[in-house]
N, C-alpha and C positions, 0 to 999 in steps of 0.2 A: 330196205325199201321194199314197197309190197304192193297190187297191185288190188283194188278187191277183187276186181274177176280175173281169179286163174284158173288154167285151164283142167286142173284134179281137186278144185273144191273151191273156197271162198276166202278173199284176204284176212278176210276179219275175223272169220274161225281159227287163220293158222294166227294171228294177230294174238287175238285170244289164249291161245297155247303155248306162244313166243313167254307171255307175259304173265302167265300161271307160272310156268320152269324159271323164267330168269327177267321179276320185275324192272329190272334198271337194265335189261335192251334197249336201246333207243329205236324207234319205228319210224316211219317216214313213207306214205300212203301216195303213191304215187300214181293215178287215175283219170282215166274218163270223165266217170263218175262225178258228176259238182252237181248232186242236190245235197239241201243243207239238210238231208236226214242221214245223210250217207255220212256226211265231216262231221256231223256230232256225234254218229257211234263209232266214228276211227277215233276221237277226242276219249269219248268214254271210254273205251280198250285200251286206252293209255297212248298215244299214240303221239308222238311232238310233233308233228306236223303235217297237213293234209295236202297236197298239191296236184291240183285238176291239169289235165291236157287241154290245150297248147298250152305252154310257160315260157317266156322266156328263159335261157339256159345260163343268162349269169344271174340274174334273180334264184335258180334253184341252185346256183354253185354256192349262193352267199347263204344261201339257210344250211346247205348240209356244213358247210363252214364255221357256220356259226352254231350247230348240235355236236359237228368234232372237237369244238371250242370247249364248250362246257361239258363235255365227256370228259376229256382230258384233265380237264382243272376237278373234278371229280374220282378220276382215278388212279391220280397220281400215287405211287406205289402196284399198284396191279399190273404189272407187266406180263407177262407170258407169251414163250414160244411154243407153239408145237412139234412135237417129236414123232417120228413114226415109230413105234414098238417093231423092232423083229419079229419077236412070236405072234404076234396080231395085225389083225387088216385095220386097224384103227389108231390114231393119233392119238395123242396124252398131251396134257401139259407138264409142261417145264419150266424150272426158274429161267428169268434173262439173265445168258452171259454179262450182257453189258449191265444191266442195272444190280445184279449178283443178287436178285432177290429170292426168297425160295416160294414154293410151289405149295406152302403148307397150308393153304386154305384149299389143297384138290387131293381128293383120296378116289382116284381113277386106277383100279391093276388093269394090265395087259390081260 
């Protein structure tokens, strides 16, 4: 979820950059902001869904529901946990325990 205006730059810049690195993020513009120049360049930056302030809150429960919905039927197989590495200040992934998948689409060293 993103905000356009935040307070160290612009949603739709990090939007942008979200979705150059890693196109199949899901995004979710959650704003102020409701002119329709502003929803159609979060739409154009890829964005699933645009949602102005005030909303009601089960209305926004049922959308992000429904994008964890079809993530999920999307990524079945991709599981991953994160690990912290000892010798490093940074997380890696890992295969899941539970699903006993391996990790071999990520070449991350500590």
């Amino acid at each position: 979820m993103l905000d356009v205006n935040l307070p160290d730059g612009n949603g739709f810049d990090f939007c942008k950059q979200i979705k150059e690195r890693r196109p199949d993020t899901a995004v979710i513009f959650l704003t102020a902001n409701d002119m329709e120049s502003d929803m159609l360049k979060g739409f154009e930056l890829g964005a699933d869904d645009y949602v102005t302030k005030p909303f009601p809150i089960s209305v926004f429960r049922k959308k992000v529901s429904a994008l964890l919905g079809r993530i999920q039927k999307q990524t079945v197989g991709d599981c991953f946990w994160m690990v912290r590495c000892p010798s490093a200040s940074r997380s890696r992934p890992q295969s899941c325990p539970e699903c006993q998948l391996h990790s071999h689409r990520w070449n991350i060293a500590c």
